[in-house]
C-alpha atoms as an extended CHARMM CRD file, in Angstrom:
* protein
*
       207  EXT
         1         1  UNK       CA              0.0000000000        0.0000000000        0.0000000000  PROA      1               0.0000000000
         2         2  UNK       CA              1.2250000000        3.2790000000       -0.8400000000  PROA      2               0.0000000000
         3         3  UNK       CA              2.5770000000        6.1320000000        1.8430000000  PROA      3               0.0000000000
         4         4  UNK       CA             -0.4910000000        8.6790000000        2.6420000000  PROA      4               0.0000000000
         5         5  UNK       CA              2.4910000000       11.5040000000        4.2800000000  PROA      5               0.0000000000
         6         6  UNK       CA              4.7010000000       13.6010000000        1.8510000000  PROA      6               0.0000000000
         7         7  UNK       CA              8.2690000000       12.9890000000        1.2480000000  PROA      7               0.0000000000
         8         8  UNK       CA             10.8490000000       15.5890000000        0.4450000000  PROA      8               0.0000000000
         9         9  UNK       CA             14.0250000000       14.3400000000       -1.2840000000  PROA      9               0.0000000000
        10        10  UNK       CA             17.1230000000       16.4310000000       -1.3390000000  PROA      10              0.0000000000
        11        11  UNK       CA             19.4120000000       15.4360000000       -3.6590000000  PROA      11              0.0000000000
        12        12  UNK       CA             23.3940000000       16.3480000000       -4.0310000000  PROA      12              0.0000000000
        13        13  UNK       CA             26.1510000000       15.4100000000       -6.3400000000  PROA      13              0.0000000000
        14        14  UNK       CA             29.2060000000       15.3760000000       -4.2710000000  PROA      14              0.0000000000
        15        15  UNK       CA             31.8260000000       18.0030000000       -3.6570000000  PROA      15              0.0000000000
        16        16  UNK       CA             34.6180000000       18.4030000000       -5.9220000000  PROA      16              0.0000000000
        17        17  UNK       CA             36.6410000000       15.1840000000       -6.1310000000  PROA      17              0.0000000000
        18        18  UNK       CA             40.1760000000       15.3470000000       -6.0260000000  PROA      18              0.0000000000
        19        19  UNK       CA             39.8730000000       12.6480000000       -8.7920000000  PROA      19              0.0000000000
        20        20  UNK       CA             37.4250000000        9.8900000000       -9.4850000000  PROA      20              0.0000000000
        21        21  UNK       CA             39.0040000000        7.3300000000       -6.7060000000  PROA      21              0.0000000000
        22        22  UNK       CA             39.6210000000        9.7550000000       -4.1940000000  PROA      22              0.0000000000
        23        23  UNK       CA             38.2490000000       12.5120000000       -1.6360000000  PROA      23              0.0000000000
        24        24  UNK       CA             37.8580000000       15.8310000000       -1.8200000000  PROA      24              0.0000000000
        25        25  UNK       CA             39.5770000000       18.8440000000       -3.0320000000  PROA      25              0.0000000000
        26        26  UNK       CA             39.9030000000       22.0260000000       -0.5840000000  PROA      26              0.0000000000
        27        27  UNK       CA             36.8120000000       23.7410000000       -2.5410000000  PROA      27              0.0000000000
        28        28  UNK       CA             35.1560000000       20.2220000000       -2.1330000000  PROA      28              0.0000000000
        29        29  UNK       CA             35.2480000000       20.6290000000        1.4630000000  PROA      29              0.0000000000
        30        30  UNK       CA             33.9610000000       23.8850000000        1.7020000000  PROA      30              0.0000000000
        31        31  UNK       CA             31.0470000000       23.2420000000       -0.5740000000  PROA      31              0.0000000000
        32        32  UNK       CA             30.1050000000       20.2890000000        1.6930000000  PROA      32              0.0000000000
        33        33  UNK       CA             30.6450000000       22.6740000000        4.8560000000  PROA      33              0.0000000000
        34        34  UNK       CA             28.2390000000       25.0860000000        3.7430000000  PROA      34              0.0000000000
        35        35  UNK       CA             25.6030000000       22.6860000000        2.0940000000  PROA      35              0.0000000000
        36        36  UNK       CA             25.8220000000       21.4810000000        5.4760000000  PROA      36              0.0000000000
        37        37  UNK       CA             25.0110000000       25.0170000000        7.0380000000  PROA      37              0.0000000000
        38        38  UNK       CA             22.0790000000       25.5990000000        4.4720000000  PROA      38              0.0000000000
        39        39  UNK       CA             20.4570000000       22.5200000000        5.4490000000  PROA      39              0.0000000000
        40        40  UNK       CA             20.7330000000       23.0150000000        9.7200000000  PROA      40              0.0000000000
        41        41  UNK       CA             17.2320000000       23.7940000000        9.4280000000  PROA      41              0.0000000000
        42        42  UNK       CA             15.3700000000       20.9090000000        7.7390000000  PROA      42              0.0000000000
        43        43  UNK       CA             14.1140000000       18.5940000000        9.8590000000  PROA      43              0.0000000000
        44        44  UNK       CA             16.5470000000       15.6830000000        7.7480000000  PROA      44              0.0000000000
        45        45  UNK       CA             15.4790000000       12.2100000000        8.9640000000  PROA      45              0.0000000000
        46        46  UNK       CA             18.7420000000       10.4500000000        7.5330000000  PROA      46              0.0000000000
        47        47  UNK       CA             21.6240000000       11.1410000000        5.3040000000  PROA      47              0.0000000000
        48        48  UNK       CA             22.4840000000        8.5210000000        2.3360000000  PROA      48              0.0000000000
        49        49  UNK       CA             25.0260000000        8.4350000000        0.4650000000  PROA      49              0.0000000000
        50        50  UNK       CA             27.1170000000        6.0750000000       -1.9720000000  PROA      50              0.0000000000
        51        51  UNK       CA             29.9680000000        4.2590000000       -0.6060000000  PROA      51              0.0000000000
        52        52  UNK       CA             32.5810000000        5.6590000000       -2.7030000000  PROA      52              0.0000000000
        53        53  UNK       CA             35.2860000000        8.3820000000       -0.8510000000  PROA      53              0.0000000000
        54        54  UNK       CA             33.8650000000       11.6580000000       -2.3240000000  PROA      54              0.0000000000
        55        55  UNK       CA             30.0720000000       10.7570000000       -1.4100000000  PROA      55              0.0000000000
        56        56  UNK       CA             31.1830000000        9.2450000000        1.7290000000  PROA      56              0.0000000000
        57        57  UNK       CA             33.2460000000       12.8570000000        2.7190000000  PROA      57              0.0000000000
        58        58  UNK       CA             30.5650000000       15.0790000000        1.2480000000  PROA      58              0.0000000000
        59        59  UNK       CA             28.0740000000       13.0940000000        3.4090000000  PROA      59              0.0000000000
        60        60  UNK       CA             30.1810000000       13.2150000000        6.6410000000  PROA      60              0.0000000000
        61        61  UNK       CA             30.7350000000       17.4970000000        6.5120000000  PROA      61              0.0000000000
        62        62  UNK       CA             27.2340000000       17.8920000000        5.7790000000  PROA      62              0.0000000000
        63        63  UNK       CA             26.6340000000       15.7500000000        8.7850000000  PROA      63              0.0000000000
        64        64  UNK       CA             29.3960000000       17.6020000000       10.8230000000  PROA      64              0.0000000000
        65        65  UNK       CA             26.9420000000       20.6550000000       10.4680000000  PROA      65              0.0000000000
        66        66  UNK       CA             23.1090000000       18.6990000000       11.3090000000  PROA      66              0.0000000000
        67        67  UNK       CA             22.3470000000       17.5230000000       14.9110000000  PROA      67              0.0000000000
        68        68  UNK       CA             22.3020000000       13.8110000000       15.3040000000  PROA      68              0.0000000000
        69        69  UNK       CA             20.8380000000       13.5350000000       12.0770000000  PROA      69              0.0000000000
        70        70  UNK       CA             22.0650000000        9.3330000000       10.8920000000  PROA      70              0.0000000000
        71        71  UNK       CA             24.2300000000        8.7840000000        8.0390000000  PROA      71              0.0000000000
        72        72  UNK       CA             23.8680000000        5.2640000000        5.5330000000  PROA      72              0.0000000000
        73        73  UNK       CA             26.2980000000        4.4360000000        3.3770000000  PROA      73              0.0000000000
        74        74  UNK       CA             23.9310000000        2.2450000000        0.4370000000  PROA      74              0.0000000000
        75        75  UNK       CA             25.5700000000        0.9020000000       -3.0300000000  PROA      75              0.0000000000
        76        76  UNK       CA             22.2950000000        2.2830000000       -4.2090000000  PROA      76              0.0000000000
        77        77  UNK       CA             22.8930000000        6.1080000000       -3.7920000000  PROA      77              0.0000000000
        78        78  UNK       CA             26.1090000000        4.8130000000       -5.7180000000  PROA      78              0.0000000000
        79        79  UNK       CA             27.4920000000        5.8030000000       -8.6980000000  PROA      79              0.0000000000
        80        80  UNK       CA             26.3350000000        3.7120000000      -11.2570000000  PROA      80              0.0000000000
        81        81  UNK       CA             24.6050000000        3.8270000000      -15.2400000000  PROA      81              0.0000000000
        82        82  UNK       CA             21.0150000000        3.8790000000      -14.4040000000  PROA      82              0.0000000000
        83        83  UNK       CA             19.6200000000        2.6500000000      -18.0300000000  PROA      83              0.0000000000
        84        84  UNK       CA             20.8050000000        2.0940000000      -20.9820000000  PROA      84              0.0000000000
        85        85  UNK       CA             18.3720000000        3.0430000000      -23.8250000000  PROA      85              0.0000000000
        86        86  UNK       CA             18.4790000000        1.7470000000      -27.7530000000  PROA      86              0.0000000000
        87        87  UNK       CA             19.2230000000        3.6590000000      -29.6700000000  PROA      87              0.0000000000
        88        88  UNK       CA             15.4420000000        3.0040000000      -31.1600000000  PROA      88              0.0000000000
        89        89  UNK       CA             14.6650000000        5.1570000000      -27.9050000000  PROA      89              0.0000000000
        90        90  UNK       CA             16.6970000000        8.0930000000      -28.4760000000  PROA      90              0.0000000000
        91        91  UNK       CA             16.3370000000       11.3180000000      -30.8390000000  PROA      91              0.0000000000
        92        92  UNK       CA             17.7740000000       10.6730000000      -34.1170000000  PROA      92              0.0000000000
        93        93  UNK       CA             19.5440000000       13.7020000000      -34.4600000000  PROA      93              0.0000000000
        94        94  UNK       CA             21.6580000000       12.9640000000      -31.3080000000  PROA      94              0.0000000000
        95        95  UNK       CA             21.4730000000        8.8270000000      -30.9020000000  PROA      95              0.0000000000
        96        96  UNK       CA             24.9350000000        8.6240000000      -32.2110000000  PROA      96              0.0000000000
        97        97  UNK       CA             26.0850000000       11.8010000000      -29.2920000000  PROA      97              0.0000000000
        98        98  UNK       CA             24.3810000000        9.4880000000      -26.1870000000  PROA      98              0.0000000000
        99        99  UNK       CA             25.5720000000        5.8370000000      -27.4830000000  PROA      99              0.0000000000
       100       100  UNK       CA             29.3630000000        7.3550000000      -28.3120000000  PROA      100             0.0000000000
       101       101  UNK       CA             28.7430000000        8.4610000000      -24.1650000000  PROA      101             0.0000000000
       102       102  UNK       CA             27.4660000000        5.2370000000      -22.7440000000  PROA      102             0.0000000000
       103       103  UNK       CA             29.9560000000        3.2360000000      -25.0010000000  PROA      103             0.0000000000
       104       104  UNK       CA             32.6400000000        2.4900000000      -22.3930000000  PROA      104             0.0000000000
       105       105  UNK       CA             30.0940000000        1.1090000000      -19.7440000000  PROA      105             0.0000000000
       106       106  UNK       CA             31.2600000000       -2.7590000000      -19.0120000000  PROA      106             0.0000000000
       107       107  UNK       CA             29.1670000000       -5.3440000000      -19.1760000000  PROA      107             0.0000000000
       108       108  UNK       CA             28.7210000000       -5.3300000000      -15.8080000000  PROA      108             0.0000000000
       109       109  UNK       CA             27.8770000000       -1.7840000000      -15.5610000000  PROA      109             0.0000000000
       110       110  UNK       CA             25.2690000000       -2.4970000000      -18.5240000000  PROA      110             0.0000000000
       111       111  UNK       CA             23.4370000000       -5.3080000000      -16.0400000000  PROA      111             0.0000000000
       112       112  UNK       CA             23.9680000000       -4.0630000000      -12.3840000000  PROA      112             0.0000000000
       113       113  UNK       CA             23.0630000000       -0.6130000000      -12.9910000000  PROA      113             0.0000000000
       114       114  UNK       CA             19.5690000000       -0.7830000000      -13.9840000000  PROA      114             0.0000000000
       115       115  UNK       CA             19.0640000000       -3.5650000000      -11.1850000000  PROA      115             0.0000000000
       116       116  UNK       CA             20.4060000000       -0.3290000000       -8.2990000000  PROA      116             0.0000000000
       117       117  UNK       CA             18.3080000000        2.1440000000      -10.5510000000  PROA      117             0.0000000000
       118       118  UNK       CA             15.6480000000        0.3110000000       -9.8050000000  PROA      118             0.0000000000
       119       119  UNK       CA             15.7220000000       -0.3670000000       -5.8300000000  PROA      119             0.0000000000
       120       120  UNK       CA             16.6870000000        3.5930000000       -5.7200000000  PROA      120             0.0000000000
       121       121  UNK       CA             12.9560000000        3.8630000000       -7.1590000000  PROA      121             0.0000000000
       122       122  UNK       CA             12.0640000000        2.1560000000       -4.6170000000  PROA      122             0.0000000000
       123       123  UNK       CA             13.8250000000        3.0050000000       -1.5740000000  PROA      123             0.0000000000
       124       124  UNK       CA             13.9920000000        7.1520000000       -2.3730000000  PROA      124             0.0000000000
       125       125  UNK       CA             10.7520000000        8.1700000000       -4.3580000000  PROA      125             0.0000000000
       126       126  UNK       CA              7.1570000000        8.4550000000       -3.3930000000  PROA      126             0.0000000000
       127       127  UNK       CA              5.1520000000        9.0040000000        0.0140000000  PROA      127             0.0000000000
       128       128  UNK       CA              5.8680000000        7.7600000000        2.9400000000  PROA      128             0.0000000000
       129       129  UNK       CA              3.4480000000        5.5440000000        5.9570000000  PROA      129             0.0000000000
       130       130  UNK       CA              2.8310000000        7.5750000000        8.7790000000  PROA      130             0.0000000000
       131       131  UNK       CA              1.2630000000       11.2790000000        9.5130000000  PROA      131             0.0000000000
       132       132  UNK       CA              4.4590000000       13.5890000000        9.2810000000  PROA      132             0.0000000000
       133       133  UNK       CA              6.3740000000       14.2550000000        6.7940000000  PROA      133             0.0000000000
       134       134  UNK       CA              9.7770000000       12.5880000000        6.5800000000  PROA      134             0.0000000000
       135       135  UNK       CA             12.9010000000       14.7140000000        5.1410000000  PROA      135             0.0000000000
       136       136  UNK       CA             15.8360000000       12.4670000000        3.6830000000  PROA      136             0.0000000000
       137       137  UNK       CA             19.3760000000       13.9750000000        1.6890000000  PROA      137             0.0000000000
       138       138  UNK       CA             21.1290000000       11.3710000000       -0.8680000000  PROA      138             0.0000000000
       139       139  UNK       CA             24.7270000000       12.7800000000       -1.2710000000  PROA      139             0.0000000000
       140       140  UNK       CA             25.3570000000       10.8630000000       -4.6270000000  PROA      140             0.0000000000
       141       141  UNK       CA             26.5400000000       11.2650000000       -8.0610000000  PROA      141             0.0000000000
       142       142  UNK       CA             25.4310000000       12.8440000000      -10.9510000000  PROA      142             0.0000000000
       143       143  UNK       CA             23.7280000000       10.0240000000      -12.9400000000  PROA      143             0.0000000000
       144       144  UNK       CA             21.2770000000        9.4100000000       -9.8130000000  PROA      144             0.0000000000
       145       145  UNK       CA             20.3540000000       12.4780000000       -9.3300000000  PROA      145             0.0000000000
       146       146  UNK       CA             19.4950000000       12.5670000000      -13.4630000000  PROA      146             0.0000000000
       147       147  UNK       CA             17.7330000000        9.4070000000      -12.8490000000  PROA      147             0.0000000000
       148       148  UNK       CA             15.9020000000       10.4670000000      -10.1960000000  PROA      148             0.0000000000
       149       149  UNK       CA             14.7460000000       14.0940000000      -11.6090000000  PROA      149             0.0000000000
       150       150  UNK       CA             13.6890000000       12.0050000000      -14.8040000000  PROA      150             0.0000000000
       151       151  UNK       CA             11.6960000000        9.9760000000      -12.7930000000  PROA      151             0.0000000000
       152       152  UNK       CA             10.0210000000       12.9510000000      -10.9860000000  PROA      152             0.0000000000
       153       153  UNK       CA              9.3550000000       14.5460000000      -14.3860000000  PROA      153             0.0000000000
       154       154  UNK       CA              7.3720000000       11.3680000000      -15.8480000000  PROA      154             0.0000000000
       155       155  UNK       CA             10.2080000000       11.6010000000      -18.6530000000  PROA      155             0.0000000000
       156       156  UNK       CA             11.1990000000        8.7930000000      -20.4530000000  PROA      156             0.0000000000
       157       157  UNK       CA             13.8100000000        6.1610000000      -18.5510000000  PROA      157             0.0000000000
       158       158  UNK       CA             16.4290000000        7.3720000000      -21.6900000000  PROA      158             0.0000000000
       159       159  UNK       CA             16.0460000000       11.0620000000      -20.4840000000  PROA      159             0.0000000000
       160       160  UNK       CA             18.4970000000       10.9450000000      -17.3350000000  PROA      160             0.0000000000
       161       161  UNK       CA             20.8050000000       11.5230000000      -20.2260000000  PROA      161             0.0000000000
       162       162  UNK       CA             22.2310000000       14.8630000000      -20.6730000000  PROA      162             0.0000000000
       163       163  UNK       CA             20.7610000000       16.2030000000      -17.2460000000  PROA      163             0.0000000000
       164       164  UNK       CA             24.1190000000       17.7970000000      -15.3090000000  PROA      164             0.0000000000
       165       165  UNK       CA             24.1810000000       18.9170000000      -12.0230000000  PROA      165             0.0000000000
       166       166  UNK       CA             27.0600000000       20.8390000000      -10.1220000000  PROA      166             0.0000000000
       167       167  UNK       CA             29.0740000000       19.6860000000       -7.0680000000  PROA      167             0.0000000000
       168       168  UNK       CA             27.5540000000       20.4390000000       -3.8540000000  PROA      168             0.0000000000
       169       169  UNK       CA             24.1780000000       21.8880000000       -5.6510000000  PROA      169             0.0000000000
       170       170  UNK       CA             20.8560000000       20.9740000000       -3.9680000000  PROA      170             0.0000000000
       171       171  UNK       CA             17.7610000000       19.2180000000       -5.3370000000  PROA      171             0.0000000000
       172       172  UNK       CA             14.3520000000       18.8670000000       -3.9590000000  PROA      172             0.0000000000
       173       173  UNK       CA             11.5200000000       16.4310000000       -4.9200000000  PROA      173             0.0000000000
       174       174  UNK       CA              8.2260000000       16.7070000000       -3.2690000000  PROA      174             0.0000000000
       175       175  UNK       CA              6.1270000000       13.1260000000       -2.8820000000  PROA      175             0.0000000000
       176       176  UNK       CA              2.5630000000       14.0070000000       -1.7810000000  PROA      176             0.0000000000
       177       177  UNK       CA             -0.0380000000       11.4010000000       -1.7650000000  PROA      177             0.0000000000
       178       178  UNK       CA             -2.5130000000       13.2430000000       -3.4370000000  PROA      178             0.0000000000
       179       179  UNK       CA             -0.7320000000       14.6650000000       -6.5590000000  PROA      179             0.0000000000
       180       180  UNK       CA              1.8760000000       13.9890000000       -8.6130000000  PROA      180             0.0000000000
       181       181  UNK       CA              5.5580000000       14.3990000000       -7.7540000000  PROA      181             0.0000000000
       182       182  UNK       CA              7.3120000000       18.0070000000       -7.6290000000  PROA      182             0.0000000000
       183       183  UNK       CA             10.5220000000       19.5990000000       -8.5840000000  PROA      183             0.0000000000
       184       184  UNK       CA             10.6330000000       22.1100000000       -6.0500000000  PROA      184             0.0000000000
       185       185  UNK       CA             14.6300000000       22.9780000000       -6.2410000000  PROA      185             0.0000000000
       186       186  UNK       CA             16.7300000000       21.8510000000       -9.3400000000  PROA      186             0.0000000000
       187       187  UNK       CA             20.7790000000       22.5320000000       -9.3080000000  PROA      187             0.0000000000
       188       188  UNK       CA             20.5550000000       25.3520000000       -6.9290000000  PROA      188             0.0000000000
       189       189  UNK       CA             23.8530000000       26.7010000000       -5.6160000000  PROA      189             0.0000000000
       190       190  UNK       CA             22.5450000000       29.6560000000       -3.6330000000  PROA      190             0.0000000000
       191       191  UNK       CA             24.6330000000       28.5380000000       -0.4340000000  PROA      191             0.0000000000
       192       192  UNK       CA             27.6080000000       28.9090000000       -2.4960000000  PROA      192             0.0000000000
       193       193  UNK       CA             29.7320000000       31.9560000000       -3.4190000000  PROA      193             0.0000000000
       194       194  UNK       CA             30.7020000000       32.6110000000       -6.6800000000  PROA      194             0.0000000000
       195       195  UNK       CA             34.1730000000       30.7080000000       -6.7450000000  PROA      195             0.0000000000
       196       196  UNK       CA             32.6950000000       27.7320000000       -5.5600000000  PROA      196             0.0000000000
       197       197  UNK       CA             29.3560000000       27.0870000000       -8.0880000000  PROA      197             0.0000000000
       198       198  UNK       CA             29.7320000000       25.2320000000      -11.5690000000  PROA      198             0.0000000000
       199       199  UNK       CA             32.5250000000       22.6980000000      -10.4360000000  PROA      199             0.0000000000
       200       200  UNK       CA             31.7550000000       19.5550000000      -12.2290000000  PROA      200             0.0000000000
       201       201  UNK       CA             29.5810000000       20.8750000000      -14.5270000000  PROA      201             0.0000000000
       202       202  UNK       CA             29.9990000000       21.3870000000      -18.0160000000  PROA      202             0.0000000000
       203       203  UNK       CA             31.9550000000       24.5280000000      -18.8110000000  PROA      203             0.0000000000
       204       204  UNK       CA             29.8460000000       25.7560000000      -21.7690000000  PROA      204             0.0000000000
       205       205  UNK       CA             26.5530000000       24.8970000000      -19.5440000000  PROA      205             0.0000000000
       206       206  UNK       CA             27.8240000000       27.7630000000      -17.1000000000  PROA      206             0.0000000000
       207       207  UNK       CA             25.2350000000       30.8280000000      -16.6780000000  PROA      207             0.0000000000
């Protein structure tokens, strides 16, 4: 049976990485830091985040700012390929743009993402049992955050493609029982100052 209180999902891409297999860089940590201080006043039920070190970081200074709010590390607020579309599924005029993208996934990236994709449907989206609303963050990557925004938008499963989002920028998704979900915060990076916003994102996305 489906939740009858509303969820709101924050959503984060990590800080700046230091590089793919590692922590993060000094402007990494402060974006985490103040994230962190933005957030002191939402009533956050739990942290998740993925289990790799820049998620796992990010997480632990937002925490370092919250009061006794939990932190879970879960493979599924991982970073991970959430579908892989046909290329039947995508716009002609740019199939050849996505595929050329997705072409170094393994094959084990090609079978165990969808399968996380999936349970993150499940664990992270919709309304919740009970009468009061319940708050959560996922400090994740930037394909489950696509994924996830996608979802909220009723777009099709191919459309997590080509949606960026910057380190350390926040995301909210409103699940209410009685209508249909909400983007109420995309990509927003109002808790950061100017030398700080647009890291990780796509230099000729920048506004």
């Amino acid at each position: 049976m489906s939740g009858t209180a509303t969820r709101y999902l924050y959503l984060v891409r990590h800080g700046e990485a230091a590089s793919e297999e590692s922590g993060l860089t000094e402007a990494g940590r402060k974006q985490a830091t103040l994230l962190g201080r933005r957030l002191r006043d939402v009533p956050l039920a739990a942290v998740h985040h993925g289990p790799l070190a820049r998620a796992e970081e990010t997480a632990r200074l937002i925490g370092d700012e919250l009061s006794d709010v939990p932190l879970h590390s879960s493979e599924i607020a991982g970073d991970y390929v959430p579908y892989m579309p046909g290329r039947d599924e995508l716009p002609p005029d740019h199939a050849d743009f996505f595929l050329r993208f997705l072409e170094g996934a393994t094959a084990e990236e090609r079978e165990r993402g969808p399968v996380l994709a999936r349970q993150a449907l499940a664990r992270f989206t919709g309304p919740v049992d009970g009468d009061e609303p319940r708050h959560e963050l996922v400090v994740t990557h930037n394909f489950l955050v696509a994924w996830l925004v996608r979802e909220a938008m009723y777009a099709p499963k191919w459309r997590w493609l080509g949606l960026n989002h910057a380190n350390a920028a926040l995301t909210v998704i409103r699940y209410a029982a009685d209508r249909p979900a909400s983007l109420l915060v995309s990509n927003d990076m109002r808790h950061l100052p100017a030398e700080l916003r647009w890291t990780g994102f796509p230099a000729e996305s920048h506004v």
